[in-house]
PARO-660156 format. One record per residue (C-alpha): residue number from 1; x, y, z. Coordinates in nm, 4 decimals. Layout:
! residues N
   num       east      north         up
   NUM          X          Y          Z
...
! end
This chain:
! residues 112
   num       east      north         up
     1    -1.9238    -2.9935    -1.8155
     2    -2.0847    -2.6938    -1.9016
     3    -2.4425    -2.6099    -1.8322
     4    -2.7350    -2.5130    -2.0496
     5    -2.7622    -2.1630    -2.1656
     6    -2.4788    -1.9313    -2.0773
     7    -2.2649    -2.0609    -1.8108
     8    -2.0114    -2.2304    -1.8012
     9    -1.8340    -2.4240    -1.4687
    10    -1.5462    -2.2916    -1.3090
    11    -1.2391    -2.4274    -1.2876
    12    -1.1811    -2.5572    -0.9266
    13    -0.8091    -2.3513    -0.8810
    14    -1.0169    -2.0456    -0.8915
    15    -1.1861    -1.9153    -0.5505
    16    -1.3297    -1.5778    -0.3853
    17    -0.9953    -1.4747    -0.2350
    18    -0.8183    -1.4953    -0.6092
    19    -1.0379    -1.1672    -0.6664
    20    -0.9523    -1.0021    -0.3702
    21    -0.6035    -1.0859    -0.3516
    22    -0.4991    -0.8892    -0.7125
    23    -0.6587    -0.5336    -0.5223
    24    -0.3775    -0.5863    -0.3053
    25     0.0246    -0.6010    -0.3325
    26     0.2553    -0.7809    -0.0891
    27     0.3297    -0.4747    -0.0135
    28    -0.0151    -0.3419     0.1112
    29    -0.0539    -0.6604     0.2817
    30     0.2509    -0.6122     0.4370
    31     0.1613    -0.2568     0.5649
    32    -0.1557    -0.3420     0.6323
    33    -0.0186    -0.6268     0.8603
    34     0.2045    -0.3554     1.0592
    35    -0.0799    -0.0975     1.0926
    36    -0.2587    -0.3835     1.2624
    37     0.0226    -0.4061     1.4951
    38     0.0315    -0.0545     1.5452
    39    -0.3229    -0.0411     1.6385
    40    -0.3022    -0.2962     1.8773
    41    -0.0044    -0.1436     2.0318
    42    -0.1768     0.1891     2.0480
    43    -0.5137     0.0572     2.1584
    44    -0.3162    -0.0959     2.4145
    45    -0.0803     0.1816     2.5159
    46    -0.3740     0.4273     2.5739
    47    -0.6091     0.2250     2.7468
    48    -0.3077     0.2864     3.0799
    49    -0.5099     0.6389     3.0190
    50    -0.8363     0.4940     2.9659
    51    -0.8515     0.6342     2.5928
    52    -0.8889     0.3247     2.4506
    53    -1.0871     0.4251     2.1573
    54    -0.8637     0.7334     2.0807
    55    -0.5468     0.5084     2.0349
    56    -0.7720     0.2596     1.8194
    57    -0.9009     0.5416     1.6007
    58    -0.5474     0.6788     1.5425
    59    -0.4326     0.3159     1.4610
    60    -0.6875     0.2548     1.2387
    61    -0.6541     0.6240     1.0346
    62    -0.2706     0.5810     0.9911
    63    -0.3658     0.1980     0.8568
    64    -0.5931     0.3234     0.6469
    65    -0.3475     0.6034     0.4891
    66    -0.0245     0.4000     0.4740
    67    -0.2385     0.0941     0.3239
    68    -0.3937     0.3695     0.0809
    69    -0.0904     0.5235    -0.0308
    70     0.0632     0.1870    -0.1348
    71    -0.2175     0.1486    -0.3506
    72    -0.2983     0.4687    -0.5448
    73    -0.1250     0.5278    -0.8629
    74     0.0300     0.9040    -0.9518
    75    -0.1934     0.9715    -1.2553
    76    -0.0999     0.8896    -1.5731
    77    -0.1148     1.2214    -1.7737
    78     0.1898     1.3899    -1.5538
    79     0.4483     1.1565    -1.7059
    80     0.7931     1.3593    -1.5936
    81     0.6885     1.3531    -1.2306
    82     0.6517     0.9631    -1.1831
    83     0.3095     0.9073    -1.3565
    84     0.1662     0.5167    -1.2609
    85     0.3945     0.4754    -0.9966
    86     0.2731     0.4511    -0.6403
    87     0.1974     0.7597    -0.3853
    88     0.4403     0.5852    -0.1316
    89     0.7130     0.5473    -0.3392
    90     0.6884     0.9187    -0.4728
    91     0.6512     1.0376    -0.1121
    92     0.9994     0.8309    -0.0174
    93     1.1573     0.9303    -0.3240
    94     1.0906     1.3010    -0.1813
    95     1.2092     1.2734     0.0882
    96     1.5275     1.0959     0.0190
    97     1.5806     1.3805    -0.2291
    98     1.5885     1.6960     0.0302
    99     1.7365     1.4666     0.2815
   100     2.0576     1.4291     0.0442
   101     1.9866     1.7659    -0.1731
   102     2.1103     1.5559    -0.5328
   103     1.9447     1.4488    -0.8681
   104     2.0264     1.1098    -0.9242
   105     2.1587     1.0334    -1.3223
   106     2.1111     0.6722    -1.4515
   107     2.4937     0.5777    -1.5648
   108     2.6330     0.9273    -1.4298
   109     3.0269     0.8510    -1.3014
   110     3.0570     0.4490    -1.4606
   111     3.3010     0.5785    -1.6971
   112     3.5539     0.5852    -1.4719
! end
């Protein structure tokens, strides 16, 4: 039942984490979960050198970018060069495209 004034109850299937979870995709999670790894394994790897906080700070940077680059959005005004689609999957794209030095052509070669 609603309260007095302006408020109104929430509806019990709605909780703090429903906001937090649409900033992030499976995806980010996903990365996010593997820079964790990373860290750890770094953190780990140079404390044998007693640089522990070096290989944490490197983990944590490269979490930080990857988990920021499956985020961001191209802008939207530069439609031809993949406006609204993620930084990661323009960087891949890029890659993939001097790596095998073709333009891909939706439908180019079915007619055969």
């Amino acid at each position: 039942m609603a309260a007095e004034g302006m408020s109104h109850e929430i509806p019990s299937e709605f909780t703090d984490e429903d906001r937090w979870l649409n900033l992030f995709s499976t995806k980010s999670f996903a990365v996010l979960g593997a820079g964790g790894v990373l860290t750890i394994g770094l953190f780990k790897f140079f404390g044998l050198f007693s640089l522990q906080m070096a290989g944490g700070a490197a983990g944590l940077l490269f979490s930080a970018v990857a988990t920021g680059l499956t985020m961001i959005p191209k802008m939207g005004d530069d439609y031809l060069a993949g406006a609204g689609q993620k930084l990661d999957r323009l960087l891949m794209l890029r890659i993939v495209r001097r790596r095998n030095r073709c333009i891909y052509v939706k439908g180019y070669g079915k007619e055969t």
